[in-house]
C-alpha positions as CSV (number, residue, x, y, z in Angstrom):
1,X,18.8,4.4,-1.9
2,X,17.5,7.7,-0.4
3,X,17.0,8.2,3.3
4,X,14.8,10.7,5.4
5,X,17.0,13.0,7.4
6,X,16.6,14.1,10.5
7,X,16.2,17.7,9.3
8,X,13.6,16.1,7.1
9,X,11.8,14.5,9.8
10,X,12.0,16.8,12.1
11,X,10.0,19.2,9.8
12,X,7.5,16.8,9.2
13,X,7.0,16.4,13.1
14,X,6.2,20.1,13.7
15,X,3.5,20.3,11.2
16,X,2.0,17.2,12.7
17,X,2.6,18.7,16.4
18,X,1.2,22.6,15.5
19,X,-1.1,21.6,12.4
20,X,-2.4,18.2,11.9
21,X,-5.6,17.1,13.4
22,X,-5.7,16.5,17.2
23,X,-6.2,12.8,16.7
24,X,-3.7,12.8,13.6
25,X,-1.0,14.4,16.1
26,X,-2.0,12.1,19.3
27,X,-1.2,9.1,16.5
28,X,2.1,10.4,15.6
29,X,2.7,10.8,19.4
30,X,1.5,7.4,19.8
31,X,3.8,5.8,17.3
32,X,6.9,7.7,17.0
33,X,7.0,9.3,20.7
34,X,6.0,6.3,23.1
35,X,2.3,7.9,23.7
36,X,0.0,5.7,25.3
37,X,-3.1,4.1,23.6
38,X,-5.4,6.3,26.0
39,X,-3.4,9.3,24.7
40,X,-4.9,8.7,21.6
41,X,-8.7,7.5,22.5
42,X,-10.5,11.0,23.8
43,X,-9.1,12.5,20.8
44,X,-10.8,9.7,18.4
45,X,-14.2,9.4,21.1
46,X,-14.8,13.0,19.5
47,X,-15.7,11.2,16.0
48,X,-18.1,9.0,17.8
49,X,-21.8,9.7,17.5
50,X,-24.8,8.5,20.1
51,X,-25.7,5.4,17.7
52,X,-22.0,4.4,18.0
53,X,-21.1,5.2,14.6
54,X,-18.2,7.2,13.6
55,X,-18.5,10.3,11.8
56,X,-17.7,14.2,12.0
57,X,-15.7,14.6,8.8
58,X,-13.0,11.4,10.0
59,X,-12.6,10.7,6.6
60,X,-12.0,14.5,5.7
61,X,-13.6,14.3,2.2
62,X,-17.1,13.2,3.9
63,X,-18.1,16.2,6.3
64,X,-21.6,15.0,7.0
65,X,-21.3,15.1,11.3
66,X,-23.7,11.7,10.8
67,X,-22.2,8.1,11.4
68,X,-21.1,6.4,8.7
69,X,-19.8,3.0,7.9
70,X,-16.8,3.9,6.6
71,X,-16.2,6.4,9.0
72,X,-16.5,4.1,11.6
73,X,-14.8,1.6,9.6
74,X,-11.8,3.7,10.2
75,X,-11.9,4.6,13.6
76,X,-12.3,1.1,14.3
77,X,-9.2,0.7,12.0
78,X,-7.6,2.8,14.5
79,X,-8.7,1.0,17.5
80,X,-7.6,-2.5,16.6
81,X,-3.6,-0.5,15.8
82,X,-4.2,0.9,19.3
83,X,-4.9,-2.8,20.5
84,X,-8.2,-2.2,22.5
85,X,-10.1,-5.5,23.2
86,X,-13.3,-6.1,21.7
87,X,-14.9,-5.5,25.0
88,X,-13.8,-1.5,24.9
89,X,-16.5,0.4,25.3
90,X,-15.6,2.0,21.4
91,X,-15.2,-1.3,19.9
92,X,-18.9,-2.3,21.3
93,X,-20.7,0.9,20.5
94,X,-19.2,0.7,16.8
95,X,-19.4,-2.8,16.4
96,X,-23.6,-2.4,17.4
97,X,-24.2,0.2,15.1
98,X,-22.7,-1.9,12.4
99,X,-24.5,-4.5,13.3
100,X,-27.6,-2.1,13.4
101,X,-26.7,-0.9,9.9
102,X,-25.9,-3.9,7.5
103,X,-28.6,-3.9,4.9
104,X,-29.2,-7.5,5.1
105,X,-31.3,-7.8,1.6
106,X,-27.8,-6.6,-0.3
107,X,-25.8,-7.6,2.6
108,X,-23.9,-4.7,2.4
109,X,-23.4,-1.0,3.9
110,X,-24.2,2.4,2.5
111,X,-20.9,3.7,2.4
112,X,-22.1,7.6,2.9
113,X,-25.0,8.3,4.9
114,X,-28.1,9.9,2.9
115,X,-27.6,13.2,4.3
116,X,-24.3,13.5,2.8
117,X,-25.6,16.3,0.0
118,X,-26.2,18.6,2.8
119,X,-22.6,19.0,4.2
120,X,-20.0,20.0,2.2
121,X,-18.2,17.1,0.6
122,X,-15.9,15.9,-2.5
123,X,-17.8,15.4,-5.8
124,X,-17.1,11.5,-5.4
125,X,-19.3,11.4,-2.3
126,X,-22.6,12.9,-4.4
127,X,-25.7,10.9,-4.5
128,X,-28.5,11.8,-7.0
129,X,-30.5,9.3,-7.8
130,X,-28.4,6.3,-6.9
131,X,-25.4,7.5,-8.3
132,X,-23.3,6.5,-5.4
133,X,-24.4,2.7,-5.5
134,X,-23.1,2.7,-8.8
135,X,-20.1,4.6,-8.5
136,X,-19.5,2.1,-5.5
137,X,-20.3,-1.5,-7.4
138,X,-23.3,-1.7,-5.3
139,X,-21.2,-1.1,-2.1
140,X,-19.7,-4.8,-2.4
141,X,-16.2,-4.1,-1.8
142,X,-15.8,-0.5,-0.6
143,X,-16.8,-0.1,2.5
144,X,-17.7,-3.9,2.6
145,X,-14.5,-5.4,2.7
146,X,-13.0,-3.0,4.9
147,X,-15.6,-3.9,7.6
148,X,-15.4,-7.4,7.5
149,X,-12.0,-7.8,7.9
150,X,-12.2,-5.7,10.9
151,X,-15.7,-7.5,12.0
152,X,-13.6,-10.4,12.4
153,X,-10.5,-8.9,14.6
154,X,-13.1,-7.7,16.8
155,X,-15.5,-11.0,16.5
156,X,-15.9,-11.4,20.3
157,X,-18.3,-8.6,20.2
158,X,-20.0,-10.0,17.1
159,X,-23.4,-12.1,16.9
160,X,-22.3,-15.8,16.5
161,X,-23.2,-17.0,12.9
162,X,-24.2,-13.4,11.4
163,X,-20.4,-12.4,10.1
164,X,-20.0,-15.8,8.5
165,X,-22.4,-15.1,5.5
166,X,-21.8,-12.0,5.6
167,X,-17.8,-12.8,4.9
168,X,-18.9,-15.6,2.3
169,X,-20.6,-13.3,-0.1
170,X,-17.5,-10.6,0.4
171,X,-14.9,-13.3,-0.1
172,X,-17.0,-14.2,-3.6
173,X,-17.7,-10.6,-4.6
174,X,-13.7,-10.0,-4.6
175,X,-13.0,-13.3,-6.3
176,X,-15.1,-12.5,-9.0
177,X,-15.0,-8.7,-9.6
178,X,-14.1,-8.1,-12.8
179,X,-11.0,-5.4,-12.1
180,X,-9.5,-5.1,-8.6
181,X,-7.8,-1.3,-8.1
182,X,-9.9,1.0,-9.8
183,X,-9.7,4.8,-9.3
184,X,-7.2,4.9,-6.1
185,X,-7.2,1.6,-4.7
186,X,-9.1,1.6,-2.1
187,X,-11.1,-1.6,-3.1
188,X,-7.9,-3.6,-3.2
189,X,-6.3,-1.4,0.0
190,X,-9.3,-2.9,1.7
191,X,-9.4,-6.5,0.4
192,X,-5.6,-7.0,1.2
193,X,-6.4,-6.2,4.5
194,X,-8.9,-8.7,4.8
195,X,-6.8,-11.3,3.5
196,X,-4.4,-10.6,5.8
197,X,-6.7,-9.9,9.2
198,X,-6.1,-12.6,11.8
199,X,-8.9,-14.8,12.9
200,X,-10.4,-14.9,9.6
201,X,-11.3,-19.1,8.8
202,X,-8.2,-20.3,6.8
203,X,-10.2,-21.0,3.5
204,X,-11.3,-17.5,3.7
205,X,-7.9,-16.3,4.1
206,X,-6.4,-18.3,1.4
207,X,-8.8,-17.4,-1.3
208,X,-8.0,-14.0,-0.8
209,X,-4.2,-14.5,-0.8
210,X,-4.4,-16.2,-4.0
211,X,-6.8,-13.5,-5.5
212,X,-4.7,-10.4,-3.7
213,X,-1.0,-12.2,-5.3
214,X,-2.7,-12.0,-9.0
215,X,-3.9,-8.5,-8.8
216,X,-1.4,-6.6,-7.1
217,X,1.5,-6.8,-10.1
218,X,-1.1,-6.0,-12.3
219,X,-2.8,-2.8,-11.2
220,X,0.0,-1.4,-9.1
221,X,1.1,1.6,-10.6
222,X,5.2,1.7,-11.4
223,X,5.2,5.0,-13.6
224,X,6.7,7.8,-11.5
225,X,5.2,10.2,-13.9
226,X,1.7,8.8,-12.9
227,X,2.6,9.0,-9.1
228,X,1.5,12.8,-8.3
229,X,-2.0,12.0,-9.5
230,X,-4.5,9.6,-7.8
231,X,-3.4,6.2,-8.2
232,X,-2.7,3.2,-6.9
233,X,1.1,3.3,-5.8
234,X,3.2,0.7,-4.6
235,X,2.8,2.3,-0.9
236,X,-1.1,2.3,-0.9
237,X,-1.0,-1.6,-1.3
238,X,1.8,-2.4,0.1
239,X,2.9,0.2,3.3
240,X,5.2,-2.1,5.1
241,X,7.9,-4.7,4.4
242,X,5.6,-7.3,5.7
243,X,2.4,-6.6,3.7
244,X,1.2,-9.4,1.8
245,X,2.8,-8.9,-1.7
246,X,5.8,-6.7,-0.8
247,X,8.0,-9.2,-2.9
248,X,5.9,-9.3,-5.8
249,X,6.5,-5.2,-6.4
250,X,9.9,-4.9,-5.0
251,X,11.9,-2.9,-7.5
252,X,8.4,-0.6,-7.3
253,X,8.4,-0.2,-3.5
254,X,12.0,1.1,-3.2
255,X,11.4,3.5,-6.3
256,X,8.6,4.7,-4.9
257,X,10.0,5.2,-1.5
258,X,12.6,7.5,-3.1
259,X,9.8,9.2,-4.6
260,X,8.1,10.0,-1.3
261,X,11.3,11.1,0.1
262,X,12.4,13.7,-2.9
263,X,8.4,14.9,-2.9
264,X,8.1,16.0,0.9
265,X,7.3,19.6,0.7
266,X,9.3,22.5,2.5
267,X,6.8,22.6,5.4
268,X,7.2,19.0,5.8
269,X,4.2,17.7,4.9
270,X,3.0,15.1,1.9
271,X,0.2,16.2,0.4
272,X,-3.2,15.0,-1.2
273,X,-2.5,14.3,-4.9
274,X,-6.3,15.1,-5.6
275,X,-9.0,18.0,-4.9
276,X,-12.3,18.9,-4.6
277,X,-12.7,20.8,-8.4
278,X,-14.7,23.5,-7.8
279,X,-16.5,22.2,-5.4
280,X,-16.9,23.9,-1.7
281,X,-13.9,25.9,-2.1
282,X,-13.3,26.9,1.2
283,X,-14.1,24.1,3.0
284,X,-11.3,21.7,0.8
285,X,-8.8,24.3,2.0
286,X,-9.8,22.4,5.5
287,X,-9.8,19.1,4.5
288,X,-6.7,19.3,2.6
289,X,-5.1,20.5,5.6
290,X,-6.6,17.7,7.4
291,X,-5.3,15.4,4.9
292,X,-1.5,16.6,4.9
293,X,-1.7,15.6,9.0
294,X,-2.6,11.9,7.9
295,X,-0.8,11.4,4.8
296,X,2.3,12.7,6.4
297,X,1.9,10.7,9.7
298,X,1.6,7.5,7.1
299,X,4.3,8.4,4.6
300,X,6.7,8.6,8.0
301,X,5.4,5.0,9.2
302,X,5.9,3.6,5.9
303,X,9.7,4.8,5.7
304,X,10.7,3.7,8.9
305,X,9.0,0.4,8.2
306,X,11.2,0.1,5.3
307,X,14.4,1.4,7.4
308,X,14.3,5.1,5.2
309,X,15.1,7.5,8.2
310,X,18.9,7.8,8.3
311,X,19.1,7.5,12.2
312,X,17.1,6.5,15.2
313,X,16.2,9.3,18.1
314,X,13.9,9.9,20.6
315,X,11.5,10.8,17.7
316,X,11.6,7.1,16.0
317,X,11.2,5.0,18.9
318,X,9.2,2.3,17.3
319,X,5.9,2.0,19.7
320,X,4.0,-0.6,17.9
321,X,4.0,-2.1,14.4
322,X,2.5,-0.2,11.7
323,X,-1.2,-0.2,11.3
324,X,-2.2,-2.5,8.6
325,X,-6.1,-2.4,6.9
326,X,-8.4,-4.6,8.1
């Protein structure tokens, strides 16, 4: 079993500290250095648009400065690890513009906002003529399930009644979707973290256990060789010891945590195992970049999770517990 060493992580922690992404580095400082949550807030607050929404290239493979809902569905994801009440002023702004933006015909969100063609952006993120609905099952799961999950950790700032139906029809969508894991994962990434979000009503929760426990053997990738590309690895579903189905992949999760550890690159980082094509070449220089801070910071919380650093320093202080979706 291979450890990180503290040459290792040291490295990793001065790309994070003179390269990564202001909020990226305040969330290392956060977790590994004993930062407080308001270390970390200004630094997110400059995502955050008038309507509340979260935007300005968060997700860095969606530059469109507009809100979106699964921009904001991640800066709220950031929000409930940094334990802010539902009452923070954040949490209310985003929470409204949700709210404000749930097409209640399909009872879903637009994942990308319409103006996304006009900003550079990763090929996956292109609209013509509906293409993105499709590409996105009609929006049902990603950024649905994401949203809802979260919804209901901050439910003290939501309308009474509304996020019940809304959950119903998300809770039947993932039961009955066909194939659960397809492309990277995120679908499953973000219905695991519904399952497992606190507050959600029992029967909900249960469902989704049962559903979650018979996909994740299946569509978790164990191939090494498949592991540099875009997939979904053992990590991505399950990042900590106490995600729900770390004993269903075991023998997985330690390979792939070797993996990780052999793969760190000289400068420290973990980087994006897919581009842009040839699409905006200049600009996915950026948002690779961006990417390396994030991946990096969660490659480092899922090894200490899993007790991979060879010894514990002033840099592994553990601050909280590991951000989990949902």
């Amino acid at each position: 079993m291979k450890r990180l060493s503290p040459e290792a992580f040291a490295r990793a922690r001065r790309f994070l500290k003179t390269e990564a992404r202001p909020v990226d580095r305040a969330r290392f400082e956060y977790r590994f250095e004993r930062a407080s949550a308001e270390h970390v807030l200004p630094e997110l607050a400059r995502f955050q648009n008038e309507d509340g929404g979260l935007g300005r290239a968060l997700e860095p493979d969606l530059r469109t400065p507009s809100s979106s809902a699964l921009a904001t569905g991640l800066g709220l994801r950031v929000l409930k690890e940094l334990e802010c009440p539902a009452n923070h002023r954040m949490v209310r702004r985003a929470v409204a513009y949700l709210v404000a933006t749930y097409d209640a015909s399909e009872r879903v969100w637009r994942v990308a906002p319409p103006d996304t063609n006009a900003f550079p952006h990763a090929p996956w993120w292109h609209d013509e003529g509906g293409s993105l609905a499709q590409r996105f099952g009609g929006f049902r799961i990603i950024p649905r399930a994401l949203l809802v999950g979260l919804l209901w950790h901050f439910s003290a700032a939501v309308p009474a009644g509304w996020l019940n139906e809304v959950t119903a029809d998300a809770v039947r969508c993932i039961e009955t979707v066909e194939v659960l894991g397809e492309g990277g994962g995120s679908d499953l990434e973000y219905a695991i973290g519904l399952a497992q979000t606190q507050g959600l009503p029992q029967h909900y929760q249960q469902r989704l256990i049962a559903r979650m426990r018979e996909a994740i053997p299946v569509v978790t990738v164990r191939d090494p060789g498949q592991w540099g590309s875009y997939c979904v690895t053992p990590l991505r579903v399950v990042p900590s010891p106490r995600s729900l189905g770390a004993d269903l992949i075991a023998d997985a999760l330690q390979a792939h945590l070797d993996y990780e550890i052999e793969h760190q690159s000289p400068a420290g980082t973990w980087d994006p195992t897919w581009t842009w094509g040839n699409s905006y070449p200049e600009m996915w220089e950026q948002a690779k970049l961006e990417w390396r801070g994030h991946l990096t910071l969660e490659t480092l919380t899922a090894l200490r999770a899993f007790g991979r650093m060879t010894a514990v320093h002033e840099f592994t202080a553990w601050h909280t517990k590991p951000a989990q979706a949902g």
